[in-house]
C-alpha positions in Angstrom: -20.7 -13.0 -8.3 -24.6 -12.1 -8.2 -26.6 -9.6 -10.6 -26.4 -7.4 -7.4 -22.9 -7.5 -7.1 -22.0 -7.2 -10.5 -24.2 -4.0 -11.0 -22.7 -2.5 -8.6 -19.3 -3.2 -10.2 -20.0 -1.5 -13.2 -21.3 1.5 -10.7 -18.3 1.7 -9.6 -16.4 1.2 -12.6 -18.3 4.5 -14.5 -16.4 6.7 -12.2 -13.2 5.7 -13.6 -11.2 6.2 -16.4 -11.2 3.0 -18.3 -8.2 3.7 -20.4 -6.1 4.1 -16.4 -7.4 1.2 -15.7 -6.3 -0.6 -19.0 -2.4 0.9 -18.5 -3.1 0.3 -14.9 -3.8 -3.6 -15.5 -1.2 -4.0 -18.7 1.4 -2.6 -16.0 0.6 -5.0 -13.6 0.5 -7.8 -16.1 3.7 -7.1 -16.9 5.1 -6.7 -13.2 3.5 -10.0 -12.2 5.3 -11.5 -15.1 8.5 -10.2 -13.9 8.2 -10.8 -10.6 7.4 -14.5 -11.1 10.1 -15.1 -13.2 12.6 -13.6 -11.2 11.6 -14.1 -7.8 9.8 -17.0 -5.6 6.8 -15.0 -3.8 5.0 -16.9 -0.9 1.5 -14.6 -0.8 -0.5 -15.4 3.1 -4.0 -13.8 2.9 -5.0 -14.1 6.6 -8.6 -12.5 5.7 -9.6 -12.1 1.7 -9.6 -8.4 1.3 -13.0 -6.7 -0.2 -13.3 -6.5 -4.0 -15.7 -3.8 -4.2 -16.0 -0.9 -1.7 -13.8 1.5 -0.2 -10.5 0.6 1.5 -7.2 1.9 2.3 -4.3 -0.5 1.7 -1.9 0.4 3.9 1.7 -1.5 3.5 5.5 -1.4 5.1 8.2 0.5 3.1 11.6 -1.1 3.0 12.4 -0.6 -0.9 11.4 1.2 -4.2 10.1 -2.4 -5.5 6.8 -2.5 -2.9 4.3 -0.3 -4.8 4.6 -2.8 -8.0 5.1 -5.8 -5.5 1.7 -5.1 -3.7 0.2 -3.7 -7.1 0.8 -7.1 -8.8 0.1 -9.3 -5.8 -3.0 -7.6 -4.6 -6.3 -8.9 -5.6 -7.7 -5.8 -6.5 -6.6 -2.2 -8.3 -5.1 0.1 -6.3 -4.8 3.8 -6.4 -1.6 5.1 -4.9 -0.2 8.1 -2.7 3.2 8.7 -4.3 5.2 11.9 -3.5 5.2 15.2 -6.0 9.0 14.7 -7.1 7.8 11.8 -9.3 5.7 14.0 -11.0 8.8 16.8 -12.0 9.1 15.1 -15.4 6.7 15.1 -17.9 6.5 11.7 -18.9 7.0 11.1 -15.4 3.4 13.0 -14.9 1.9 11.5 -17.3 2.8 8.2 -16.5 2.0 8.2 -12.9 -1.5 10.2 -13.2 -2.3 7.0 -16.3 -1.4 4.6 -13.3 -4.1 7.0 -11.0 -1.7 7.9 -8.5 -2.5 10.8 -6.6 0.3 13.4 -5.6 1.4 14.8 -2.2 3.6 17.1 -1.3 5.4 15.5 1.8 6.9 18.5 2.9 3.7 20.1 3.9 5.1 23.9 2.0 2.0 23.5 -0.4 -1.2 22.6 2.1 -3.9 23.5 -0.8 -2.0 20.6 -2.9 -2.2 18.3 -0.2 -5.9 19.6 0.6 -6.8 18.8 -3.3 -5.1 15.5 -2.9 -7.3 14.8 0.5 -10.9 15.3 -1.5 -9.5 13.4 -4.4 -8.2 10.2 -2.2 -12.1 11.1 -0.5 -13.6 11.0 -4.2 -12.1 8.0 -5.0 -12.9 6.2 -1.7 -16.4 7.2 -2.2 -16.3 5.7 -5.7 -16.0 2.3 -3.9 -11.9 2.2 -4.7 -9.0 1.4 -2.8 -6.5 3.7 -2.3 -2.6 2.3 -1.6 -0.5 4.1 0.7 2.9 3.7 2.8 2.3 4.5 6.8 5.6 5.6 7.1 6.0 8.5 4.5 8.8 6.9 2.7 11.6 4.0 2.8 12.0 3.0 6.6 14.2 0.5 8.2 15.4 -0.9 10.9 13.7 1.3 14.2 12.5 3.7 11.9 10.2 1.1 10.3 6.5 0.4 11.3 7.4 -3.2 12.0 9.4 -2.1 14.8 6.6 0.3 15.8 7.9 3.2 15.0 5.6 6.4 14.7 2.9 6.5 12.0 2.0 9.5 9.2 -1.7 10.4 11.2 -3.1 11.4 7.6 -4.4 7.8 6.8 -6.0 7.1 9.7 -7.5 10.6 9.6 -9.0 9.4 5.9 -10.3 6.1 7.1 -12.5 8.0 9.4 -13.7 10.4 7.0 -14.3 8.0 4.7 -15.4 5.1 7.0 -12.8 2.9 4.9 -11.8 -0.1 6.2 -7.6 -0.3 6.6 -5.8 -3.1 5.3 -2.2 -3.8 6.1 0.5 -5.7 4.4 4.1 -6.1 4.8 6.2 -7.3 2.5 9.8 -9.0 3.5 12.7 -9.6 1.6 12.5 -6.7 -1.6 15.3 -5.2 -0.1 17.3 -8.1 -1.8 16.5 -7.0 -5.1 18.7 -3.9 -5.0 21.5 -6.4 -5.9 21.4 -6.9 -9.4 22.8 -10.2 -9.2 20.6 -11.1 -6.6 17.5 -11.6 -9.5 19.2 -14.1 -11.4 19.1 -16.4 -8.4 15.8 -15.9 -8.1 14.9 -14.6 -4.2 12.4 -15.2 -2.2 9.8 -13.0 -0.9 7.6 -12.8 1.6 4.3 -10.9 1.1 0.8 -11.6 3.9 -2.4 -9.8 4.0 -3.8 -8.8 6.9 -7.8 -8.5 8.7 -9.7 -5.5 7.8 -9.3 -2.9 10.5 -12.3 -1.6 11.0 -12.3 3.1 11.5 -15.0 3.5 14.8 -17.7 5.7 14.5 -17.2 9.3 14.9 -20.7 9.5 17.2 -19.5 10.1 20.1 -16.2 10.9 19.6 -13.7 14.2 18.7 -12.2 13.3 15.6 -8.6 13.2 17.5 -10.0 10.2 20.0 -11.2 7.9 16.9 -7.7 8.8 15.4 -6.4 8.0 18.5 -8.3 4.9 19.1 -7.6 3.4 15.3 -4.0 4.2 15.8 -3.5 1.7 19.1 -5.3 -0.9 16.6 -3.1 -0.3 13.4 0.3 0.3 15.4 0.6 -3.1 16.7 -0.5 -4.7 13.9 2.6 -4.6 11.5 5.0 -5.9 13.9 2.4 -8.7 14.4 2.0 -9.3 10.7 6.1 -9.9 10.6 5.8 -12.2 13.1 3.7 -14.2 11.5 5.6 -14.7 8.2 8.8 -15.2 10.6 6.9 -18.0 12.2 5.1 -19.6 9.0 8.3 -19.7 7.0 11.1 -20.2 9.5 12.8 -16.3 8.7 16.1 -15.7 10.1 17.5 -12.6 11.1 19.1 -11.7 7.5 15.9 -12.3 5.9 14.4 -9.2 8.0 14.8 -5.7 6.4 18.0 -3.7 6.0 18.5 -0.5 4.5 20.0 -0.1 0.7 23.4 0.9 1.6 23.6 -2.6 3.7 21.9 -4.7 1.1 24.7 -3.6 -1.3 27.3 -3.8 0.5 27.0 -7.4 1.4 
């Protein structure tokens, strides 16, 4: 890393709140631990994602365990968009707003919450740092999932525009496993790749609905690709693909 680079790093860094980022990093210490002692993780990187500037991690949803899969895994810190019911406890609040998540209501009955979440997500992307979300809105499998192209939540792209943040997809195969307690004690496999930067196009020129419109024929296709690929490099059959809770336990 140059003098340029690393000046700008600690630019970046002022904006933050360094004792977030110390639970922040502890947690995923500790989650990286775990999952390498309990699981075998294959990691593919098709295109090293940036380590400074803005960006919007955006990932598939087929289990609780993906935030602290992704947030261990990923080369960089990430700031998440979880939903308001994890913030109903206390502790619960305090926890999550420690780890910087940023609450939404998903219901859409409090717009000025979601409003205030939009300029802090915008804040943070301006402070050159990535912000972690899930497409989908929630747990999705099967043709409800993004890696079978099913319909996209429009608010990231709408953000990646705004903030002229590149998008960065992920999917992660095989967490649904680890709803099965004995599953961890035979240590599973997962499957986690990286994607290429998706670049948001310039709003010159264009209504804000066409460069949504235009990023979303990019970013749609790209998950189901992404699956593909980790079906192809590692020889995946058709139970390794992603079922739903209720199937994992029942098996």
């Amino acid at each position: 890393m140059n003098l340029q680079y690393f000046f700008t790093f600690l630019k970046k860094r002022s904006h933050c709140n360094w004792q977030h980022d110390l639970l922040y990093t502890c947690c995923r210490f500790l989650a990286r631990l775990l999952f390498k002692a309990f699981c075998r993780v294959h990691l593919v990187i098709l295109d090293p994602p940036p380590l400074l500037g803005p960006c919007i991690v955006a990932s598939s949803h087929t289990s609780h365990f993906e935030p602290a899969l992704l947030s261990a895994f990923f080369p960089r810190s990430l700031d998440w968009v979880a939903m308001q019911e994890l913030f109903s406890h206390p502790l619960g609040s305090w926890f999550f707003e420690h780890l910087n998540v940023i609450s939404i209501d998903r219901s859409g009955e409090k717009p000025s919450k979601n409003r205030r979440a939009l300029e802090t997500m915008l804040k943070r992307l301006s402070h050159g740092r990535a912000i972690g979300i899930f497409p989908e809105g929630g747990i999705r499998s099967g043709s409800s999932s993004i890696l079978e192209k099913a319909p996209m939540k429009p608010g990231f792209l709408s953000l990646s525009i705004l903030a002229q943040a590149p998008i960065i997809p992920c999917v992660i195969l095989g967490s649904d496993r680890l709803y099965q307690l004995g599953c961890w004690l035979r240590r599973p496999t997962l499957w986690m790749i990286i994607g290429e930067k998706i670049l948001p196009p310039q709003q010159e020129g264009l209504s804000s609905k066409e460069s949504r419109e235009e990023l979303e024929v990019k970013v749609h296709s790209i998950f189901p690709a992404l699956q593909e690929e980790l079906c192809r490099r590692f020889e995946l059959r058709r139970e390794d693909l992603p079922k739903t809770a209720q199937e994992r336990r029942k098996a």
